[in-house]
TIRO-2110 file (N, C-alpha, C; in Angstrom, 1 decimal):
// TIRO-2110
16.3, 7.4, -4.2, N, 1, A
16.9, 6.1, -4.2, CA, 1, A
17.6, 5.8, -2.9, C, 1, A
18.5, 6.7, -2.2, N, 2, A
19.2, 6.6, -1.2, CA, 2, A
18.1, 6.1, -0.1, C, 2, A
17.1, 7.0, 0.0, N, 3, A
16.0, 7.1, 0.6, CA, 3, A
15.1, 5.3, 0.8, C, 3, A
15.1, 5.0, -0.4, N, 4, A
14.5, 3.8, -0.5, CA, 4, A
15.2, 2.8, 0.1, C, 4, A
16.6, 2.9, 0.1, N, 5, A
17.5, 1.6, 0.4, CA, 5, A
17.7, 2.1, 1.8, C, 5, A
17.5, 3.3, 2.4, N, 6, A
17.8, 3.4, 4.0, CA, 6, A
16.5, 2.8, 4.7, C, 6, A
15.1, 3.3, 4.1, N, 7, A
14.0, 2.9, 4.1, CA, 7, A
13.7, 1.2, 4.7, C, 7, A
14.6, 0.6, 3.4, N, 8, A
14.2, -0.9, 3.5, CA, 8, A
15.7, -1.4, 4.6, C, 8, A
16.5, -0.8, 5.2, N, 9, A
17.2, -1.5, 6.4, CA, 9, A
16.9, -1.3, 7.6, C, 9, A
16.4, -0.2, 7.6, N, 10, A
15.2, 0.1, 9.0, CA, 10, A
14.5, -0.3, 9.1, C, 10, A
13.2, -1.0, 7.6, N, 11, A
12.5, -1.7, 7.6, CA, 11, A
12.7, -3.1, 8.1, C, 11, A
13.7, -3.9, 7.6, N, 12, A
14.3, -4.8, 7.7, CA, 12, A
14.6, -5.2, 9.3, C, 12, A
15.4, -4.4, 9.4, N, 13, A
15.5, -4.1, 11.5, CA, 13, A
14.6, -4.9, 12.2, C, 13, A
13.6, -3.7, 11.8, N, 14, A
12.0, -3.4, 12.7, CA, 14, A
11.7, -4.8, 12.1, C, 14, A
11.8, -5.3, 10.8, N, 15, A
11.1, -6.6, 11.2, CA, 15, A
11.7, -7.9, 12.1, C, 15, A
13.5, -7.8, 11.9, N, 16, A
13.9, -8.5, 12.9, CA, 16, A
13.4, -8.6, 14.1, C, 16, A
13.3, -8.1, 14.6, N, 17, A
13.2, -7.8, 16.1, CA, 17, A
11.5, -7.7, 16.6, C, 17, A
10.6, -7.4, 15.4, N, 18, A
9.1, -7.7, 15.7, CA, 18, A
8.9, -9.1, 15.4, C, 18, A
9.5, -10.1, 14.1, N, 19, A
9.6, -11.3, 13.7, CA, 19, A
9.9, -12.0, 15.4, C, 19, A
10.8, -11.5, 16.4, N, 20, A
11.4, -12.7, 17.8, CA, 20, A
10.0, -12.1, 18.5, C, 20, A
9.6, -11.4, 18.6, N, 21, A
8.3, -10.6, 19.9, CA, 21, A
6.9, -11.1, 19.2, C, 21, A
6.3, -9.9, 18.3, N, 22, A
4.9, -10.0, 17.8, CA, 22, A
5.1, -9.0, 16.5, C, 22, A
4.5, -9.9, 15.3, N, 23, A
4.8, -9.5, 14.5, CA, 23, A
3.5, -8.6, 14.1, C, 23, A
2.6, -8.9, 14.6, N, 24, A
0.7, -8.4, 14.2, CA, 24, A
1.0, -7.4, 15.0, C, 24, A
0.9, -6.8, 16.3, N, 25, A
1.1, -5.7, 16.6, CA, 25, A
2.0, -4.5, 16.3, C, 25, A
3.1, -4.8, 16.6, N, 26, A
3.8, -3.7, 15.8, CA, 26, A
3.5, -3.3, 14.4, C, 26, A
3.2, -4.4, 13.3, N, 27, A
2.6, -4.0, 12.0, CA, 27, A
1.4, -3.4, 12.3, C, 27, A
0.0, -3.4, 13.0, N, 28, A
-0.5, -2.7, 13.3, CA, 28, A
-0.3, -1.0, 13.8, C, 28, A
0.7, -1.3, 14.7, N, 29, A
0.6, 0.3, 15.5, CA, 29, A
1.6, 1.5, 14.4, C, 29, A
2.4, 0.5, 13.5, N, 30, A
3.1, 0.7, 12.7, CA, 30, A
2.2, 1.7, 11.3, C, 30, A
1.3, 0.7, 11.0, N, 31, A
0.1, 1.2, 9.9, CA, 31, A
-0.4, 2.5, 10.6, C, 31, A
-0.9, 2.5, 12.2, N, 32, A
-1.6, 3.6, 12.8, CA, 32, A
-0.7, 4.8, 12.5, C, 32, A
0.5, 4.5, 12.9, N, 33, A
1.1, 5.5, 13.1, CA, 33, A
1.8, 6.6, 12.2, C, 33, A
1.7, 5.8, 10.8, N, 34, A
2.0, 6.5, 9.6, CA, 34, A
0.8, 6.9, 9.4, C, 34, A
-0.5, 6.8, 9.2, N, 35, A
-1.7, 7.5, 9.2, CA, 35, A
-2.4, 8.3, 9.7, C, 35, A
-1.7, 8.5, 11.6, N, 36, A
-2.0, 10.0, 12.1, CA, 36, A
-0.6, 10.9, 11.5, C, 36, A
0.7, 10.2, 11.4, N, 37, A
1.7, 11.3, 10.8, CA, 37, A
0.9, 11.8, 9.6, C, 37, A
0.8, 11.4, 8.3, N, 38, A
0.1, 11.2, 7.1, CA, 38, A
-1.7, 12.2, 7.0, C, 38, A
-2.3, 12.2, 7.7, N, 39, A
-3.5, 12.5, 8.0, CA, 39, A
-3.4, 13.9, 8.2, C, 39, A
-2.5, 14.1, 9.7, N, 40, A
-2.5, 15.3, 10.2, CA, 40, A
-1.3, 16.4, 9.7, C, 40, A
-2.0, 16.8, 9.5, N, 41, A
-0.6, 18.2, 8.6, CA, 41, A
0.2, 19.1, 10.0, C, 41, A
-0.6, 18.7, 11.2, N, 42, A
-0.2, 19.5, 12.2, CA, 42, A
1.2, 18.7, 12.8, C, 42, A
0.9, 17.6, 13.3, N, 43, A
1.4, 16.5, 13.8, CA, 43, A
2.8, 15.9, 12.9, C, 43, A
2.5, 16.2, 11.2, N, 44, A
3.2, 15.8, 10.5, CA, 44, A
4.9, 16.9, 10.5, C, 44, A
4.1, 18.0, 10.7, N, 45, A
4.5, 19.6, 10.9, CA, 45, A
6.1, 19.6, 12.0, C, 45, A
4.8, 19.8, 13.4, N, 46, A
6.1, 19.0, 14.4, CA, 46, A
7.1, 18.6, 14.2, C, 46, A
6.7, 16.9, 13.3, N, 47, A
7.8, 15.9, 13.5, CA, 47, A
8.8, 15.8, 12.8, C, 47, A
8.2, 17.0, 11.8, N, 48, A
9.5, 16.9, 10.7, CA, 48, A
10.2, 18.6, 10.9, C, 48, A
9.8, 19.2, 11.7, N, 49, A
10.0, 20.5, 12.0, CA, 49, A
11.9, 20.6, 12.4, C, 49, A
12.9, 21.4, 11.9, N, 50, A
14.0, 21.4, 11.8, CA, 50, A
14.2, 22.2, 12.9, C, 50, A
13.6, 23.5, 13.8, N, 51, A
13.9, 23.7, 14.9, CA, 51, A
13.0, 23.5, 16.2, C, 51, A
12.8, 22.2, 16.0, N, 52, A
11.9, 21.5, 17.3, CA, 52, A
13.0, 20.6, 17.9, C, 52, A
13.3, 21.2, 19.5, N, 53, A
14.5, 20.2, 19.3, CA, 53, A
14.0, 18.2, 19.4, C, 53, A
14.8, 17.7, 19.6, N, 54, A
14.4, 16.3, 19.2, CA, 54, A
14.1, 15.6, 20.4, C, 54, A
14.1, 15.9, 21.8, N, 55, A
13.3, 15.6, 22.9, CA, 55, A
12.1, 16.5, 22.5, C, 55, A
11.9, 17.4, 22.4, N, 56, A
10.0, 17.8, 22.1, CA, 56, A
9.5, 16.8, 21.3, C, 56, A
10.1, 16.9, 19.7, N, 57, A
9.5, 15.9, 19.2, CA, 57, A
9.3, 14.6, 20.1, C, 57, A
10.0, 14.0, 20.8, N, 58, A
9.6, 12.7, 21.4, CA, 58, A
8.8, 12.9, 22.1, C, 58, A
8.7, 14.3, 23.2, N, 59, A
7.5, 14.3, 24.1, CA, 59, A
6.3, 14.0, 23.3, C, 59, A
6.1, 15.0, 22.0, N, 60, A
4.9, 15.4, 22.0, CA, 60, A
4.5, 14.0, 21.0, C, 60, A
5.4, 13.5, 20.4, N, 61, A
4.9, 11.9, 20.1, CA, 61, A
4.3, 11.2, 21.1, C, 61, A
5.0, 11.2, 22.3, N, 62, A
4.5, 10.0, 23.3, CA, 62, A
3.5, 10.7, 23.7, C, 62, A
3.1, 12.0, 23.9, N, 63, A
1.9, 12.2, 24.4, CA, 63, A
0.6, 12.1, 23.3, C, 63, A
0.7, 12.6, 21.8, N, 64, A
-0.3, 11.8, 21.2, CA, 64, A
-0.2, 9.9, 21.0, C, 64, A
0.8, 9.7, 21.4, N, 65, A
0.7, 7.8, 20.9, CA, 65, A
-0.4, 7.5, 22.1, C, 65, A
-0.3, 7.7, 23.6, N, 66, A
-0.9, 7.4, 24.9, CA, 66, A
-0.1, 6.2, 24.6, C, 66, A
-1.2, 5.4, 25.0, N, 67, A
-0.9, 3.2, 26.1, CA, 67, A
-1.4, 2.8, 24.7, C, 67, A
-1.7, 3.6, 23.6, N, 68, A
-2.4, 2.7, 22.5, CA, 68, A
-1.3, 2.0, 21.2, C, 68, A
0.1, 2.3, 21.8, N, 69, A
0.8, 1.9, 20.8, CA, 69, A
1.8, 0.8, 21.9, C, 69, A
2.6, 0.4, 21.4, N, 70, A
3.8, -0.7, 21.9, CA, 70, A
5.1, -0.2, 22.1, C, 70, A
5.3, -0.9, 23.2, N, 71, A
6.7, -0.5, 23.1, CA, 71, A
7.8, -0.3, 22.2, C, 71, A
7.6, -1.4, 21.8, N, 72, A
9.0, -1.4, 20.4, CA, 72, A
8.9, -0.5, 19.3, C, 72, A
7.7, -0.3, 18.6, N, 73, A
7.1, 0.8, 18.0, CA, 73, A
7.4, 2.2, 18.7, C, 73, A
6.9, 2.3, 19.9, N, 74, A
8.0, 3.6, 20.3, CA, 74, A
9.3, 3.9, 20.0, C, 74, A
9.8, 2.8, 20.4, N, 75, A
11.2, 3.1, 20.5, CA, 75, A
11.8, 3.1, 19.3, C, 75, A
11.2, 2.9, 18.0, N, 76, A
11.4, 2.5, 16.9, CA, 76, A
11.4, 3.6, 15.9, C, 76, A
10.2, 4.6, 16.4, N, 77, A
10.0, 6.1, 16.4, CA, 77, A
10.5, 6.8, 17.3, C, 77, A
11.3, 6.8, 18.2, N, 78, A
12.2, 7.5, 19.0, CA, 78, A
13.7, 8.0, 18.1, C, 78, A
14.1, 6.4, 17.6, N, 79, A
15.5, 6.0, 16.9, CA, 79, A
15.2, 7.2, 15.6, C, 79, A
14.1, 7.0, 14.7, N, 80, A
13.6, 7.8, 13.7, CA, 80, A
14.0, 8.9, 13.8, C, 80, A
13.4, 9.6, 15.1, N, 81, A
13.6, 11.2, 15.5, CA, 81, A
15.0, 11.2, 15.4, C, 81, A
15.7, 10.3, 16.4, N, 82, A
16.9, 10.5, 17.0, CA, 82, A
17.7, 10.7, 15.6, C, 82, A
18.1, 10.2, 14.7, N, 83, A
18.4, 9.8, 13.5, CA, 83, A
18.1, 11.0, 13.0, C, 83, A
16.8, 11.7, 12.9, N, 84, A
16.3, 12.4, 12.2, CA, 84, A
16.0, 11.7, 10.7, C, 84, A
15.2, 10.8, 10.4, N, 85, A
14.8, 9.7, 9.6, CA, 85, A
12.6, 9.7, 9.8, C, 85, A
12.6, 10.4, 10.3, N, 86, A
11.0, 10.4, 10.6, CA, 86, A
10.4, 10.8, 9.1, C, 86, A
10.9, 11.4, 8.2, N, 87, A
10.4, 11.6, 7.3, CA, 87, A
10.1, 10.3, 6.4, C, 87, A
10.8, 9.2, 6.6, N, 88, A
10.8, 8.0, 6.0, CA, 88, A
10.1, 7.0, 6.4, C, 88, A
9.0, 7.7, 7.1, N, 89, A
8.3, 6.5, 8.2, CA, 89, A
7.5, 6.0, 7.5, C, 89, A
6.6, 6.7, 6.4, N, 90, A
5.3, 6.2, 5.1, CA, 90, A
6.1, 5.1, 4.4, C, 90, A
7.5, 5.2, 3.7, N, 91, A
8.5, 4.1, 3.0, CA, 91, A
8.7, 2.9, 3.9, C, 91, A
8.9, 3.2, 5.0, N, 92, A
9.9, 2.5, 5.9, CA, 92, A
8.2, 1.2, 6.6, C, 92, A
7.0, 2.0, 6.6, N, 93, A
5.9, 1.4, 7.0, CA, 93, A
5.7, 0.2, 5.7, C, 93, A
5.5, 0.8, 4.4, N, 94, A
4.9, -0.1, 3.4, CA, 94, A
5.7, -0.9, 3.2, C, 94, A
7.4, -1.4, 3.5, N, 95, A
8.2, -2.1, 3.3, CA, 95, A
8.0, -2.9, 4.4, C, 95, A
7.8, -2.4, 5.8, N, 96, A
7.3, -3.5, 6.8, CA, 96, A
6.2, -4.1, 6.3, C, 96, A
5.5, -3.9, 6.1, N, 97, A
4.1, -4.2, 5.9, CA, 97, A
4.4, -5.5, 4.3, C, 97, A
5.3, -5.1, 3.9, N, 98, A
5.5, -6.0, 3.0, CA, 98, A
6.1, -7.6, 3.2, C, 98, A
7.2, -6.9, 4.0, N, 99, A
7.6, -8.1, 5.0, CA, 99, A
6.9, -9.0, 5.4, C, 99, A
6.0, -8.2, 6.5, N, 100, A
5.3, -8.6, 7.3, CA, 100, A
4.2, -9.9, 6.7, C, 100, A
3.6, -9.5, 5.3, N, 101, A
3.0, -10.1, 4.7, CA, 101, A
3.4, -11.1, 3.9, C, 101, A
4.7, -11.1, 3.7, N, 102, A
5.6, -12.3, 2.9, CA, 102, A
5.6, -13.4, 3.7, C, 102, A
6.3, -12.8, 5.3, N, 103, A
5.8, -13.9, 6.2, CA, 103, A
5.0, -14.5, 7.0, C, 103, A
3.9, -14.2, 6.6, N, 104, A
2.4, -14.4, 6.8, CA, 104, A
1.8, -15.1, 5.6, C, 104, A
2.7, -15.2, 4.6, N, 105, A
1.8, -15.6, 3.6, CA, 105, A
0.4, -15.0, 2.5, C, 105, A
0.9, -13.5, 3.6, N, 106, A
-0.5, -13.1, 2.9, CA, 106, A
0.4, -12.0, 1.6, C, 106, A
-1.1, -11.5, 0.0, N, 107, A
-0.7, -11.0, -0.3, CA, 107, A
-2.0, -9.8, -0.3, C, 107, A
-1.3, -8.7, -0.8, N, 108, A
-2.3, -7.5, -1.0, CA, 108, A
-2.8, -7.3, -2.2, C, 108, A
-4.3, -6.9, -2.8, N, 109, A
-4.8, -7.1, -3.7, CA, 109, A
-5.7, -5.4, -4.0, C, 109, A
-5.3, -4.5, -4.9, N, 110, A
-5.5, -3.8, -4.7, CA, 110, A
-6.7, -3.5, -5.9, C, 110, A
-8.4, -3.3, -5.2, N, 111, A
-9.3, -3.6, -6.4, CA, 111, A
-10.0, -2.0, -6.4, C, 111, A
-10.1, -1.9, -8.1, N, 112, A
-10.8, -0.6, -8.4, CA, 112, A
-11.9, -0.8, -9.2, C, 112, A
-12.8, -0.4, -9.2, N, 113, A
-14.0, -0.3, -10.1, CA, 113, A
-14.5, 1.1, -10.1, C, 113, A
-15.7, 0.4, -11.1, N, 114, A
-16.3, 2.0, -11.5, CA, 114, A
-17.9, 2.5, -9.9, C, 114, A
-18.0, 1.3, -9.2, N, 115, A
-19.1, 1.9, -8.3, CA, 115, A
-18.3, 1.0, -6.7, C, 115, A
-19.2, 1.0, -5.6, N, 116, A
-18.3, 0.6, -4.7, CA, 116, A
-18.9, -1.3, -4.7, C, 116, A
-17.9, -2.2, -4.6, N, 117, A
-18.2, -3.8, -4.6, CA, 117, A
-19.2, -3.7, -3.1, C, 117, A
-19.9, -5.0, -3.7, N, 118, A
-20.6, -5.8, -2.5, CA, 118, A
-19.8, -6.3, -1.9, C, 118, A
-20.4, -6.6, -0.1, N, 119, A
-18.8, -7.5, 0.4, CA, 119, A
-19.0, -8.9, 0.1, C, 119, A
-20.5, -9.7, -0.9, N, 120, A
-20.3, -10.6, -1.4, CA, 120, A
-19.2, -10.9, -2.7, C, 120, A
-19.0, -9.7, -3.2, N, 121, A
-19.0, -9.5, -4.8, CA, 121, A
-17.0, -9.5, -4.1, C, 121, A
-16.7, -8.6, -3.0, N, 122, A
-15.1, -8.5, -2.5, CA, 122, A
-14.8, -9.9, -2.0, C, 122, A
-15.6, -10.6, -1.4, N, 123, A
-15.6, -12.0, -0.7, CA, 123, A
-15.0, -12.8, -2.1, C, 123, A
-16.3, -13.0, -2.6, N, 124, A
-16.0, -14.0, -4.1, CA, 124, A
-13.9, -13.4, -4.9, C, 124, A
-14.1, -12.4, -5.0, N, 125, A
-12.7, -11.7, -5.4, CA, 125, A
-11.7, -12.4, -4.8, C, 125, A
-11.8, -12.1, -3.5, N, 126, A
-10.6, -12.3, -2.4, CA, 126, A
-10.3, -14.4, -2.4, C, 126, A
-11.5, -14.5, -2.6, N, 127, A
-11.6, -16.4, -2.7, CA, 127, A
-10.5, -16.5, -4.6, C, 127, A
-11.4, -15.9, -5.3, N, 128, A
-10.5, -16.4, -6.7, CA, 128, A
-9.0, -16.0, -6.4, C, 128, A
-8.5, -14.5, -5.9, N, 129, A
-7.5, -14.1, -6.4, CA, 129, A
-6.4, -15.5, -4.8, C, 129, A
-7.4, -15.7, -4.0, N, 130, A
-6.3, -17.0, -3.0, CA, 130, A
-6.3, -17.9, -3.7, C, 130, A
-7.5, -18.5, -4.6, N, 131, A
-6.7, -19.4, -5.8, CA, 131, A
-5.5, -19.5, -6.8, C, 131, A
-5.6, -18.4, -6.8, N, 132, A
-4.5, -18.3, -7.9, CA, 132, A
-3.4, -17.9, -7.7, C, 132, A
-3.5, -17.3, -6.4, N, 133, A
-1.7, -17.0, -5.4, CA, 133, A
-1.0, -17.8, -4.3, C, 133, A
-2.2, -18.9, -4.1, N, 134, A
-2.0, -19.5, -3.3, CA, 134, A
-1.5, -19.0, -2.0, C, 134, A
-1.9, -17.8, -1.7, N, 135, A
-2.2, -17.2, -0.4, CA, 135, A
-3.4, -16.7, 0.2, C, 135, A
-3.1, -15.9, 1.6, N, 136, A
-4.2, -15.3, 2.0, CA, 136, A
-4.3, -13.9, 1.3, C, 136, A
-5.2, -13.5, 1.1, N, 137, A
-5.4, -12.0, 0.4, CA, 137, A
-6.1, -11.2, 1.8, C, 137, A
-5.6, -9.6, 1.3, N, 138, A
-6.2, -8.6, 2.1, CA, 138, A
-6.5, -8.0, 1.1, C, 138, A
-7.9, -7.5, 0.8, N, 139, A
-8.5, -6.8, -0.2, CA, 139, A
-8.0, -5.1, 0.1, C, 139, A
-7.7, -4.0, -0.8, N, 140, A
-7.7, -2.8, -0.8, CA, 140, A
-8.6, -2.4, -2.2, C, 140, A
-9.8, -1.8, -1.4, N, 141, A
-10.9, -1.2, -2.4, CA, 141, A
-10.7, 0.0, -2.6, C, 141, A
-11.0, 0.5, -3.6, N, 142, A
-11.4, 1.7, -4.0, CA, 142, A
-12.5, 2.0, -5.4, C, 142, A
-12.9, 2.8, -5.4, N, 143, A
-13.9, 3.7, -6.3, CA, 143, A
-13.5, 4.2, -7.6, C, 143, A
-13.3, 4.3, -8.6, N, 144, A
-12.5, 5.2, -9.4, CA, 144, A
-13.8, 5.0, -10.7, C, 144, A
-14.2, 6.6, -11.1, N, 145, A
-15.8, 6.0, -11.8, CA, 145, A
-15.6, 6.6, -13.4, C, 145, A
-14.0, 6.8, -13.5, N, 146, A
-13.5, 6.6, -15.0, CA, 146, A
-13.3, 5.4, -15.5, C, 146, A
-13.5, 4.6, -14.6, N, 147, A
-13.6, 3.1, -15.4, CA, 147, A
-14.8, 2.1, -15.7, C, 147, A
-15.8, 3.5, -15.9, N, 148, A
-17.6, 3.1, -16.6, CA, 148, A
-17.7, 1.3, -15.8, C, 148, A
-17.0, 0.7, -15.6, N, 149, A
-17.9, -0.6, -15.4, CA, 149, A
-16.7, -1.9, -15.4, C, 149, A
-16.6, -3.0, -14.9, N, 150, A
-15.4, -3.8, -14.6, CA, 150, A
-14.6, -3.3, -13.3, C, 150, A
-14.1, -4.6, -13.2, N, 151, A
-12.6, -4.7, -12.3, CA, 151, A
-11.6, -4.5, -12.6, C, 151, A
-10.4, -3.6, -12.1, N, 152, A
-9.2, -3.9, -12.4, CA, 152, A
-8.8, -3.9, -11.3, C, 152, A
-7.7, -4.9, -11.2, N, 153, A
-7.3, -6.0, -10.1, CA, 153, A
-5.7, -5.8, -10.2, C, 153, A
-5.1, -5.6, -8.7, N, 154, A
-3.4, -5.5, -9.2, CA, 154, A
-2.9, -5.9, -8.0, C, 154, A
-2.4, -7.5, -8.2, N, 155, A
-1.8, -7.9, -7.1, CA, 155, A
0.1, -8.0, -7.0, C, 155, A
0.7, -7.4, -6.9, N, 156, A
1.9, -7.4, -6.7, CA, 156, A
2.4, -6.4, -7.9, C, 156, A
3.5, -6.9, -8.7, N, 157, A
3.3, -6.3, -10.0, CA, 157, A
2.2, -6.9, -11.0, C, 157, A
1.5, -7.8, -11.0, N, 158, A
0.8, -8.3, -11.8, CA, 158, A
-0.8, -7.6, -11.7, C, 158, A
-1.4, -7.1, -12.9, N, 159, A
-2.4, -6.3, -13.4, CA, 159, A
-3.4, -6.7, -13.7, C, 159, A
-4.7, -7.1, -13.7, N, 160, A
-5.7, -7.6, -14.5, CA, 160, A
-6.5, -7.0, -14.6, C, 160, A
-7.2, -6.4, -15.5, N, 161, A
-7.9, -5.3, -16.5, CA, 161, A
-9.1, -5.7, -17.0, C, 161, A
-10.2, -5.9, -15.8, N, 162, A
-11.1, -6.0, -16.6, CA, 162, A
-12.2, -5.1, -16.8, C, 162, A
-12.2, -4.0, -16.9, N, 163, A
-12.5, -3.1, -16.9, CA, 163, A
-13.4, -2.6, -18.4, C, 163, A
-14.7, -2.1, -18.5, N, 164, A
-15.2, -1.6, -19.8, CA, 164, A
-14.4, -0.4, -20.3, C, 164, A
-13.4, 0.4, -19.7, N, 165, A
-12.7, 1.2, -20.6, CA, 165, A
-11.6, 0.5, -20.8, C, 165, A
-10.5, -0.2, -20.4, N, 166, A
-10.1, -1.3, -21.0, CA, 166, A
-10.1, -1.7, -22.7, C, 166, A
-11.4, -2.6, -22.4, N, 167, A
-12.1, -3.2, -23.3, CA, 167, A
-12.5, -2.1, -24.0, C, 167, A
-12.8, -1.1, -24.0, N, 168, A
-13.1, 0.0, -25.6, CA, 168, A
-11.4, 0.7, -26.0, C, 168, A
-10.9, 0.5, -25.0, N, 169, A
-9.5, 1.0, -25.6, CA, 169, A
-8.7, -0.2, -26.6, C, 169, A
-8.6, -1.0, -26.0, N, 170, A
-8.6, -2.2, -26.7, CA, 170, A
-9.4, -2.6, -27.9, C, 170, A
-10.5, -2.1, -28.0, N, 171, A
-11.4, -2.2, -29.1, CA, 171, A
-11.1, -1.1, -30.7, C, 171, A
-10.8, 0.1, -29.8, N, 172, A
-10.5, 1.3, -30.4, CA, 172, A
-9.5, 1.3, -31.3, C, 172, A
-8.0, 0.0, -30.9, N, 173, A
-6.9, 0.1, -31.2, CA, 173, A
-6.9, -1.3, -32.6, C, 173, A
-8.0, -2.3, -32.4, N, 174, A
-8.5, -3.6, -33.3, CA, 174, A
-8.6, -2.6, -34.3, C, 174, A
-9.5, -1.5, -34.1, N, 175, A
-10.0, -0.7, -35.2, CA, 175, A
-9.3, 0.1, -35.9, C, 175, A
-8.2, 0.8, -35.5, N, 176, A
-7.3, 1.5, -36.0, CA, 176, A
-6.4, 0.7, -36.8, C, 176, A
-6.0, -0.6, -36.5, N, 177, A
-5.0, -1.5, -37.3, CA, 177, A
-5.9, -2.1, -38.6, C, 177, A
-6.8, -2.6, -38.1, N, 178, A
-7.5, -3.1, -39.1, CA, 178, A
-8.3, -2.0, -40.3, C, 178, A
-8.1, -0.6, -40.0, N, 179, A
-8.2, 0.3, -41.1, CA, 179, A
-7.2, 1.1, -41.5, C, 179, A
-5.5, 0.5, -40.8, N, 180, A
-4.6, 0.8, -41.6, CA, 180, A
-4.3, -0.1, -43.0, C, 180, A
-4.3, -1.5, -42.3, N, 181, A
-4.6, -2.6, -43.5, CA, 181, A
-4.9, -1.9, -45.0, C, 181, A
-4.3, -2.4, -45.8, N, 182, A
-4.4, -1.8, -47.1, CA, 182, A
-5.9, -3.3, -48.0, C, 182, A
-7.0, -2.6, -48.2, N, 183, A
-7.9, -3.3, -47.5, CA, 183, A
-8.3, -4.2, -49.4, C, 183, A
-8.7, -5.5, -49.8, N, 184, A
-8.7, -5.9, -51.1, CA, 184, A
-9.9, -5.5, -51.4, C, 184, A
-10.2, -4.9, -52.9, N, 185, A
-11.5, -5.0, -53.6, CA, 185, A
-11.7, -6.0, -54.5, C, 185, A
-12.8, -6.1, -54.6, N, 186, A
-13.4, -7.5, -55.5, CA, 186, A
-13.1, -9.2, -54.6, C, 186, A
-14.1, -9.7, -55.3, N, 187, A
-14.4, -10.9, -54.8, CA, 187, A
-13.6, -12.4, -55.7, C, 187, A
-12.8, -12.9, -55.1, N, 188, A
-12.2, -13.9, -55.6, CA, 188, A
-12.6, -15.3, -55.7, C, 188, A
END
C-alpha cells in the first residue's frame, strides 16, 4: 500500500513535467524501459542490487539505455536509483501510462479469447468498445484457450464475458437452482 501511494506521486511528478515537454515520448521510453528492467533478470539484478553502489547502477543504465531513450526519462531513472525507488518502476510505469491515457482520452481494453483474433475481427472490437466509451481504445490481446470459444472483454473495471465457458457456467448454475426448486406433480 505504501508502495502504491509513493508509486502514484512519482507517477504523478513524471507526468507533470512530461504533460509541459512531450507527453508520447517519455510514456513510450517509459513502457521500454520497464520491459528491458522486467524481461532481463540480469539487468533487473544490477538495478536492484543492494551492494552496487548507486553511480554504477547509473553507469550501467546509461550505457544500456544509449541515445534511444530521453532525457527526462533518464533523469527520472537516475532520481529512482538516487532514492533507491527503482524497484517501483513496473507501478510507477502503469500509473503513468494511466495518466497518460486519461489525457489523451484514450482507454485500454484488455481482450482474451480462446484462439488468437483477426486484425479484422480486433478492428471491428476496438470500433464497438470507442462506441461505447466514447474514446480512443488501445487493444491488449491475449490467447487464453480455457475459454473453448468467445470474448472476454475488460475495459477499466468494467468486464464483459462473452465467452462459452461463461455461458456453461452460467448455464450449470440455471440448472442447479432450478433442481433445488421443490418441483410440483400432477397436472392442474
Amino acid at each position: 500500500m505504501i508502495n502504491g501511494s509513493l508509486a502514484r506521486r512519482y507517477s504523478q511528478a513524471l507526468f507533470q513535467i512530461a504533460s509541459e515537454t512531450s507527453l508520447d515520448p517519455v510514456d513510450h521510453d517509459l513502457r521500454e524501459l520497464t520491459k528491458l528492467v522486467e524481461e532481463n533478470e540480469e539487468v533487473k539484478g544490477a538495478l536492484l542490487h543492494p551492494h552496487i553502489s548507486l553511480s554504477d547502477k547509473k553507469s550501467i543504465m546509461d550505457k544500456l539505455l544509449g541515445e534511444d531513450f530521453g532525457e527526462t526519462t533518464r533523469r527520472f531513472l537516475h532520481l529512482l536509483i538516487d532514492r533507491k525507488r527503482a524497484n517501483l518502476l513496473p507501478v510507477i510505469q502503469h500509473e503513468f501510462t494511466r495518466l497518460a491515457d486519461e489525457a489523451r482520452h484514450v482507454v485500454e481494453a484488455k481482450v482474451a479469447s480462446a484462439i488468437a483474433l483477426s486484425a479484422t475481427q480486433l478492428d471491428d472490437l476496438k470500433q464497438a468498445i470507442g462506441r461505447m466509451t466514447g474514446k480512443d481504445v488501445r487493444i491488449v490481446s491475449e490467447v487464453r484457450t480455457e475459454l473453448i470459444g468467445g470474448v472476454l472483454v475488460q475495459v477499466g473495471d468494467r468486464v464483459m464475458d462473452g465467452t462459452v465457458t461463461h455461458a456453461l457456467n452460467r448455464m450449470r448454475e440455471d440448472l442447479r437452482k432450478t433442481s433445488e426448486k421443490p418441483q410440483e406433480v400432477g397436472v392442474k
